[in-house]
N, CA, C and O atoms as a DFTB+ gen file, in Angstrom:
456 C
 N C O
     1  1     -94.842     -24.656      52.055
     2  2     -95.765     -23.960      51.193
     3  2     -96.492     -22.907      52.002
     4  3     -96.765     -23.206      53.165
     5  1     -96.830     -21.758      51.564
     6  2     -97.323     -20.602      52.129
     7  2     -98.927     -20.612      51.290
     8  3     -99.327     -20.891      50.160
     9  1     -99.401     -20.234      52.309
    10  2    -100.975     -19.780      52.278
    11  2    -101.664     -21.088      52.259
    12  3    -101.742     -21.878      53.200
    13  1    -102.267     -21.250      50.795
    14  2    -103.175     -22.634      50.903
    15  2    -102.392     -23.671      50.303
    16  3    -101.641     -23.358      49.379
    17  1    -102.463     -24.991      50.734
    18  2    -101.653     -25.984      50.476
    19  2    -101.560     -26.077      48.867
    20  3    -102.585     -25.795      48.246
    21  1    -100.381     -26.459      48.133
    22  2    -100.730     -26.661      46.766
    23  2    -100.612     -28.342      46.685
    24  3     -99.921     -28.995      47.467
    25  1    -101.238     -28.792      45.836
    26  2    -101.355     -30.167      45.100
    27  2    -100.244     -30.193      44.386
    28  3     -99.998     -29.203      43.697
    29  1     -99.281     -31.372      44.386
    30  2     -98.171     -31.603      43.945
    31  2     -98.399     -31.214      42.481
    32  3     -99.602     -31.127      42.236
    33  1     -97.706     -30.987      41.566
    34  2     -97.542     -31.060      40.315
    35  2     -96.629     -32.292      39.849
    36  3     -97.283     -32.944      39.034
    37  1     -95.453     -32.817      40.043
    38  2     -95.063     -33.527      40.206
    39  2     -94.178     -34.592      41.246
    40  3     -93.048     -34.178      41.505
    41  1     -94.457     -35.556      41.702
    42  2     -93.388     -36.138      42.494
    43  2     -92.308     -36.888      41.890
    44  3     -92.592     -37.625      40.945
    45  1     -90.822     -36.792      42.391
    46  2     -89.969     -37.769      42.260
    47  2     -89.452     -38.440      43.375
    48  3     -89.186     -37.996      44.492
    49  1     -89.340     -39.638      42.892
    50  2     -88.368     -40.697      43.565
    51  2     -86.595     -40.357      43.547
    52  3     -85.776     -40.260      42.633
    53  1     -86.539     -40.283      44.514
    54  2     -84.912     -40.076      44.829
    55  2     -84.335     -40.992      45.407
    56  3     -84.936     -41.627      46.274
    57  1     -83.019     -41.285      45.067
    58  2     -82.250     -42.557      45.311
    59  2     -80.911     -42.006      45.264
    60  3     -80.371     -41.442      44.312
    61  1     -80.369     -42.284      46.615
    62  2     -78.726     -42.281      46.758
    63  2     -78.525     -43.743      46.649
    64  3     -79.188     -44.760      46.853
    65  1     -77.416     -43.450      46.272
    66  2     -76.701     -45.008      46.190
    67  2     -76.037     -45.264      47.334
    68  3     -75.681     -44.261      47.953
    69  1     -75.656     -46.738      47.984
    70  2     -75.374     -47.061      49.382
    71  2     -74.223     -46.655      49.177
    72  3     -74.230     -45.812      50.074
    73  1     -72.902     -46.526      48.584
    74  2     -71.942     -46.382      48.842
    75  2     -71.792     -44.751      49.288
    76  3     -70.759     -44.316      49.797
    77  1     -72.850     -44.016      49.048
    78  2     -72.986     -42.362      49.735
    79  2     -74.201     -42.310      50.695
    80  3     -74.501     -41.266      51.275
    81  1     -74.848     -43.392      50.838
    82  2     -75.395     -43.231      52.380
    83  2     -74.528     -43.425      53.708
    84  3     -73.543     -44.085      54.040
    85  1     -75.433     -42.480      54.314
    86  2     -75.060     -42.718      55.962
    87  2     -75.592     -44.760      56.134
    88  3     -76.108     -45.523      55.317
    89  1     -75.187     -44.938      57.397
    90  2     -75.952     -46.093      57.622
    91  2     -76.876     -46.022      58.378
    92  3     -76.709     -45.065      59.135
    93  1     -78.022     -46.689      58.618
    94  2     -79.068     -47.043      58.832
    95  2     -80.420     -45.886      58.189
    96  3     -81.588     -45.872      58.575
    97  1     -79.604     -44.741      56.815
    98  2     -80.883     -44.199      56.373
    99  2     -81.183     -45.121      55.145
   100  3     -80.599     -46.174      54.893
   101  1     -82.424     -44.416      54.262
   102  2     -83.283     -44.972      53.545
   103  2     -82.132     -44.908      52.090
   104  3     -81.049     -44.334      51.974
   105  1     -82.859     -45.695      51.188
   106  2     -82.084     -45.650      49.639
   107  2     -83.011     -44.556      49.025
   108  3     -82.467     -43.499      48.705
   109  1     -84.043     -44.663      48.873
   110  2     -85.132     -44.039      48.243
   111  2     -86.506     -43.464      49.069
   112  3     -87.289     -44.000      49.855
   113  1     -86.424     -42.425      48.628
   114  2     -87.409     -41.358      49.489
   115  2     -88.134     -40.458      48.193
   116  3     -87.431     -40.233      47.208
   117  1     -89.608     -39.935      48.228
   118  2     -90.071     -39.044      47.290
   119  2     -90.390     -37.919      48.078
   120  3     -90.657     -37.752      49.268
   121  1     -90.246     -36.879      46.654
   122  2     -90.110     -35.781      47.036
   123  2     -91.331     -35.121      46.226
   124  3     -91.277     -35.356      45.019
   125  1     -92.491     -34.293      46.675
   126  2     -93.014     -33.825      45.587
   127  2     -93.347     -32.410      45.348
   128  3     -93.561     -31.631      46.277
   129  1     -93.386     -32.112      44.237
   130  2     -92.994     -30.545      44.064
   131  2     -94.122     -30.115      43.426
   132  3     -94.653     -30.797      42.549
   133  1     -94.659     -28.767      43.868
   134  2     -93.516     -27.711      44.381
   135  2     -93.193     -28.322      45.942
   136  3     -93.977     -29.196      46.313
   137  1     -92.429     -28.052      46.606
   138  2     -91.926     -28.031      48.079
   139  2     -91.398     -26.629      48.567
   140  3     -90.723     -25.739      48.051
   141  1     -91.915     -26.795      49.613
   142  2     -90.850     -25.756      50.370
   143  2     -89.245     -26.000      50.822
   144  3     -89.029     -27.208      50.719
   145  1     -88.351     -25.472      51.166
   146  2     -86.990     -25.428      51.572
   147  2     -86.773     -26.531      52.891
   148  3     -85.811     -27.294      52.984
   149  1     -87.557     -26.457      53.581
   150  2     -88.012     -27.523      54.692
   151  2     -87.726     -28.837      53.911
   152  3     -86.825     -29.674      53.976
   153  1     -88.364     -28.755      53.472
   154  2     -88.902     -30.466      52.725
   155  2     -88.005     -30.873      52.050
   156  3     -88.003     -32.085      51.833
   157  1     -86.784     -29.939      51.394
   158  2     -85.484     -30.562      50.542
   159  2     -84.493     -30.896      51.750
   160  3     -83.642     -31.778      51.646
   161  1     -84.692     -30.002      53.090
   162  2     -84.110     -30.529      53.995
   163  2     -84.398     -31.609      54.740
   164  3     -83.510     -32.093      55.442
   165  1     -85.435     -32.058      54.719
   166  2     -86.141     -33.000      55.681
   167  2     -85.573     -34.534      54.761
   168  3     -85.029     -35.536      55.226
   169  1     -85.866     -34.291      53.663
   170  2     -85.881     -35.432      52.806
   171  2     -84.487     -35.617      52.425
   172  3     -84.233     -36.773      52.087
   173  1     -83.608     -34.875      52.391
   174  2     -81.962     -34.914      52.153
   175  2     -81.330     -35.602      53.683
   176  3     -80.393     -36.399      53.716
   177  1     -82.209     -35.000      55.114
   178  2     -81.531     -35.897      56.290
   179  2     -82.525     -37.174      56.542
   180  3     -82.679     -37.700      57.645
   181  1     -83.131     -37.556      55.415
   182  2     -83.990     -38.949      55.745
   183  2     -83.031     -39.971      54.501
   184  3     -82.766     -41.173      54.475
   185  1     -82.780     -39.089      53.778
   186  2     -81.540     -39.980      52.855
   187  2     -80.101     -40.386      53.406
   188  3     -79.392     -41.231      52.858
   189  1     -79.751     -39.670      54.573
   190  2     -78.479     -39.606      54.780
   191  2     -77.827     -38.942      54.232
   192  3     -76.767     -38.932      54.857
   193  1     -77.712     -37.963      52.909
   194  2     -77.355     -37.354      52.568
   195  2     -76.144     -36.163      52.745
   196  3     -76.391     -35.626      53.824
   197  1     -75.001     -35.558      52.171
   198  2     -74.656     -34.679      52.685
   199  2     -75.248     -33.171      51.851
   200  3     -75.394     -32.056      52.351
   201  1     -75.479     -33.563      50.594
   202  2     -76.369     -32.209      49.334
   203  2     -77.314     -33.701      48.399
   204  3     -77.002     -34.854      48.102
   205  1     -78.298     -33.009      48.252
   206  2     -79.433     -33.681      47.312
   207  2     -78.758     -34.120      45.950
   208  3     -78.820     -34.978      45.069
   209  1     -78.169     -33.145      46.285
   210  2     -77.005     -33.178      44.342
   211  2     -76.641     -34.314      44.473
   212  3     -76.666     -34.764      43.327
   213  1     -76.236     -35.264      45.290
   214  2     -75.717     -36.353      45.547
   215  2     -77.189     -37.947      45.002
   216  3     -77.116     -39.167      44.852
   217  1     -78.131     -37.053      44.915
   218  2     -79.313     -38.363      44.573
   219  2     -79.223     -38.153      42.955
   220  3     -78.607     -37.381      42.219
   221  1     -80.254     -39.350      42.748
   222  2     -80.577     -39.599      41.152
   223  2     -82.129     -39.587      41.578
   224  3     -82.717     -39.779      42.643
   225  1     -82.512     -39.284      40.312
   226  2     -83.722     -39.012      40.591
   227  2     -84.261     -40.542      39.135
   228  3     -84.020     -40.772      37.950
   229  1     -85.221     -41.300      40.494
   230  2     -85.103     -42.794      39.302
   231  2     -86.516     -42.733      38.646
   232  3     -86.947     -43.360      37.679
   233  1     -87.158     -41.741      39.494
   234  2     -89.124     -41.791      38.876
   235  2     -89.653     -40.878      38.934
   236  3     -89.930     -40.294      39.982
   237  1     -89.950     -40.491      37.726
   238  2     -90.845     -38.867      38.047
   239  2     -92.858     -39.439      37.225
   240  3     -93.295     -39.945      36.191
   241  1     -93.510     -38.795      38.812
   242  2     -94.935     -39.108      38.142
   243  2     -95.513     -37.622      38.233
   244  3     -95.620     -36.995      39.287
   245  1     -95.800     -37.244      37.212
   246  2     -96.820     -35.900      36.994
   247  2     -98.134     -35.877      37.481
   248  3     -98.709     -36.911      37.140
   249  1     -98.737     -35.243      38.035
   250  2    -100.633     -35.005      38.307
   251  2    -101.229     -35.293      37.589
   252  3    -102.177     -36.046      37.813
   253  1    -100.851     -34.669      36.001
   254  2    -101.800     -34.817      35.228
   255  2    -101.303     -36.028      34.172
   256  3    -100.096     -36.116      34.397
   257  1    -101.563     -36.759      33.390
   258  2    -101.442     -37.664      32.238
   259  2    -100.257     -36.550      31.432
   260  3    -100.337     -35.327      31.314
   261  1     -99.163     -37.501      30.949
   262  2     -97.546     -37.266      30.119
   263  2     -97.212     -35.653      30.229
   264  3     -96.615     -34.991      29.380
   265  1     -97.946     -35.011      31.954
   266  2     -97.256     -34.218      32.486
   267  2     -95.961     -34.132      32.813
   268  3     -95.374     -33.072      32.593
   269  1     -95.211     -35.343      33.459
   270  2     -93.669     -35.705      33.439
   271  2     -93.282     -35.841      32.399
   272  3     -92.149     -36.315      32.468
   273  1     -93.761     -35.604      30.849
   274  2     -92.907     -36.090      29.797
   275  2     -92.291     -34.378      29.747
   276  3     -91.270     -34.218      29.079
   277  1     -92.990     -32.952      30.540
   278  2     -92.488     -31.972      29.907
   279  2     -91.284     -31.368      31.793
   280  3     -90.780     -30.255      31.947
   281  1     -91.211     -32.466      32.745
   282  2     -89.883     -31.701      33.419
   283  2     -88.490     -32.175      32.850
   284  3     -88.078     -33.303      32.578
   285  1     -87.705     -30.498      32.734
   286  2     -86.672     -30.582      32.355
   287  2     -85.646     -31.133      33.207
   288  3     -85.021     -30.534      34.082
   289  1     -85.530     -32.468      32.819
   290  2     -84.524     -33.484      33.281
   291  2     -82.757     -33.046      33.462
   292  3     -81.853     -33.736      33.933
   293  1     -82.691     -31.258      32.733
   294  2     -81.473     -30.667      32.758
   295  2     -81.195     -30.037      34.226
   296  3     -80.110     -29.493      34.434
   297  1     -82.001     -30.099      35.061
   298  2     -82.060     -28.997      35.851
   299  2     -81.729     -29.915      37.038
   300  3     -81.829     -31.142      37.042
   301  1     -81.349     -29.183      37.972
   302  2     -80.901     -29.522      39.354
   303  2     -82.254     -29.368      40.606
   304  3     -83.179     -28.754      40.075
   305  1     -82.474     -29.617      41.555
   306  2     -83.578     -29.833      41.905
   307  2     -84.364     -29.246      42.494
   308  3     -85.529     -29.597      42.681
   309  1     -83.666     -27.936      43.001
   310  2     -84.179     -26.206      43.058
   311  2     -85.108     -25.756      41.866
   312  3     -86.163     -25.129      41.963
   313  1     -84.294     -26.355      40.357
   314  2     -84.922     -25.355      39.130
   315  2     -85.766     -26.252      38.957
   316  3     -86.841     -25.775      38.596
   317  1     -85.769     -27.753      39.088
   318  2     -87.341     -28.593      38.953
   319  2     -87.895     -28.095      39.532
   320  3     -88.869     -27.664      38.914
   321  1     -87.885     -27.716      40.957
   322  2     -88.957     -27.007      41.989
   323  2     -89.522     -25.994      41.616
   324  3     -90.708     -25.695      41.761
   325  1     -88.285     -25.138      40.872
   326  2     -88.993     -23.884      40.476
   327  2     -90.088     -23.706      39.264
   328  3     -91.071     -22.976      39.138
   329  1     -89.605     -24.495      38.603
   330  2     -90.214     -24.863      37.010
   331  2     -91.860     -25.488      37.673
   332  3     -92.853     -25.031      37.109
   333  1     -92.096     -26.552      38.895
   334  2     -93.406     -26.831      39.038
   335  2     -94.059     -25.857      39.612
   336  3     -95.231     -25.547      39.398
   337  1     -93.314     -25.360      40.349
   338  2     -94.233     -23.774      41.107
   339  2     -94.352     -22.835      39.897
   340  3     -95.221     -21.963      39.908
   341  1     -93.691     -22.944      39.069
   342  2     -94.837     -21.824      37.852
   343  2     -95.371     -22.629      37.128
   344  3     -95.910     -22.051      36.184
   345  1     -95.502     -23.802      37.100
   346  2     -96.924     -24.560      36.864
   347  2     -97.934     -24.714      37.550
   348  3     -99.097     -24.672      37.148
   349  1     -97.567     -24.899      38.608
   350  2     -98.812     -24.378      39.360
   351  2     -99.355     -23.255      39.953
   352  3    -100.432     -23.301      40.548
   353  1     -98.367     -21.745      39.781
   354  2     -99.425     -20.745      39.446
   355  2     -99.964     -20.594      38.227
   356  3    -100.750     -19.654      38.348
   357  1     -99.997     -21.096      36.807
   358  2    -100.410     -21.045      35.830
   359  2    -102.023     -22.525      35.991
   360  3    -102.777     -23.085      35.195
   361  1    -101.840     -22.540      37.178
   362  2    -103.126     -23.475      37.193
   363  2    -102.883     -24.842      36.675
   364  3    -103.867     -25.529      36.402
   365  1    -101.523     -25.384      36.482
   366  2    -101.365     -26.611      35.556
   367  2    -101.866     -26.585      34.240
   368  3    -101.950     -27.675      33.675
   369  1    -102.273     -25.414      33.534
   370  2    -102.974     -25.376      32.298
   371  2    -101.837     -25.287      31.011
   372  3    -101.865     -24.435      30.123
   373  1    -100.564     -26.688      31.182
   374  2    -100.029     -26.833      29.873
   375  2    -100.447     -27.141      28.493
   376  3     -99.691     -27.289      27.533
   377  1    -101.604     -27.212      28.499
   378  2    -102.089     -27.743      26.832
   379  2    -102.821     -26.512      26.791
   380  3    -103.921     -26.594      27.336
   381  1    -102.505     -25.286      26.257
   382  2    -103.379     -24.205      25.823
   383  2    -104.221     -24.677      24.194
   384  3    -104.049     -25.576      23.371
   385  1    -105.063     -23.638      24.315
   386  2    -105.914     -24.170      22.809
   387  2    -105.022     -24.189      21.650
   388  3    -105.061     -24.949      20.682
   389  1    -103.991     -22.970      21.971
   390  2    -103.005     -22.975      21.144
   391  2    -102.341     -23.585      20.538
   392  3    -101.886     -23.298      19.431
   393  1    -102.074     -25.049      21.488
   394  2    -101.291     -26.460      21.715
   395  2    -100.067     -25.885      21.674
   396  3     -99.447     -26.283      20.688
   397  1     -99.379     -25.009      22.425
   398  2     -98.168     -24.277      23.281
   399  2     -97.427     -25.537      23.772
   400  3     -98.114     -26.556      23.843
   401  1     -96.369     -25.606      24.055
   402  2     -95.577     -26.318      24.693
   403  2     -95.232     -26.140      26.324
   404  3     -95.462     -25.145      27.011
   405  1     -94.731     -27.156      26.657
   406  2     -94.420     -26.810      28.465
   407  2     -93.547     -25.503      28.311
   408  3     -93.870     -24.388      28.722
   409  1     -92.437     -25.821      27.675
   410  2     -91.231     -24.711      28.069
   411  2     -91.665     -22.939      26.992
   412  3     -90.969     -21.925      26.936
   413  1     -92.723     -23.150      26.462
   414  2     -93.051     -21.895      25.426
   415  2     -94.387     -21.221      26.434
   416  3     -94.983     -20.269      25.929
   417  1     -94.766     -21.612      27.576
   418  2     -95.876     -21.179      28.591
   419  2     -95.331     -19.780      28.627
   420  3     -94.115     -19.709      28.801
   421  1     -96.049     -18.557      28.484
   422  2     -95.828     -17.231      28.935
   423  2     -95.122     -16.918      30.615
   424  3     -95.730     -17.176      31.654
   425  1     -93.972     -16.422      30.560
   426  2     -93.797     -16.086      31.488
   427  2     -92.558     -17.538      31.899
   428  3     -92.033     -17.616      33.009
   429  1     -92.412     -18.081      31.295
   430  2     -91.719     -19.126      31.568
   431  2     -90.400     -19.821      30.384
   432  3     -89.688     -20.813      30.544
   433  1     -90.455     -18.928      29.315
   434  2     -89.561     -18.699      28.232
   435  2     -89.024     -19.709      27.998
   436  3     -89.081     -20.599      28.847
   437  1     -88.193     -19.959      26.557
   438  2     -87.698     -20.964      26.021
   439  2     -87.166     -22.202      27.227
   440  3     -87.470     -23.330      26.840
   441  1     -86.654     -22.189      28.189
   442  2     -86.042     -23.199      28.725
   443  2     -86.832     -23.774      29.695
   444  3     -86.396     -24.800      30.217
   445  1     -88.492     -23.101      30.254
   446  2     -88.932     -23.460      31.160
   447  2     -88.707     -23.018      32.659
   448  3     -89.216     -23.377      33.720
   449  1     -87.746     -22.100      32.323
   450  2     -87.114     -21.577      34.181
   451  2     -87.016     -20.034      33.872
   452  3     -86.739     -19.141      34.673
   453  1     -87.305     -19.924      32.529
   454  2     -86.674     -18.275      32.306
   455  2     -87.519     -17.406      33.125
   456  3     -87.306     -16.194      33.160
């Protein structure tokens, strides 16, 4: 993360399964986002890992209350990353007075990544 630290928006739990671990790494490691590029690396060679693509992601907890009910579970784990870093330049402010949706946030278009 560059400049001032940000407060997670969301963390997940990641889990390779043993039959694609190395041996003697971990099953499950969290990751919380936004992250920097570092940190998908750090946490992919604490899994044993050979690509992240290779985890399941078994727990997602949001900052705020049924904040995890709005990450798009379609996305690979770059576009989750990306999707919380424009939540958190939007200040985490998903419930506009409007009552707007996660993926209808300005600047963030129908799918949430646009």
């Amino acid at each position: 993360m560059t400049g001032k630290e940000q407060k997670p928006v969301f963390e997940l739990q990641l889990y390779l399964p043993p039959a694609i671990k190395r041996s003697g790494s971990r099953h499950i490691e969290t990751l919380s986002l936004p992250a920097a590029d570092e940190r998908f690396e750090q946490v992919r060679k604490t899994l044993g890992a050979d690509r992240l693509e290779q985890c399941r992601i078994i727990n997602v907890i949001g900052a705020k209350r049924d904040l995890a009910y709005c990450l798009p579970l379609s996305y690979d784990l770059k576009g989750l990353n990306a999707f919380a870093k424009a939540l958190a330049r939007k200040d985490m402010q998903i419930y506009s007075a409007e009552g707007k949706k996660c993926g209808e946030l300005p600047g963030l278009g129908k799918s949430g990544m646009d």
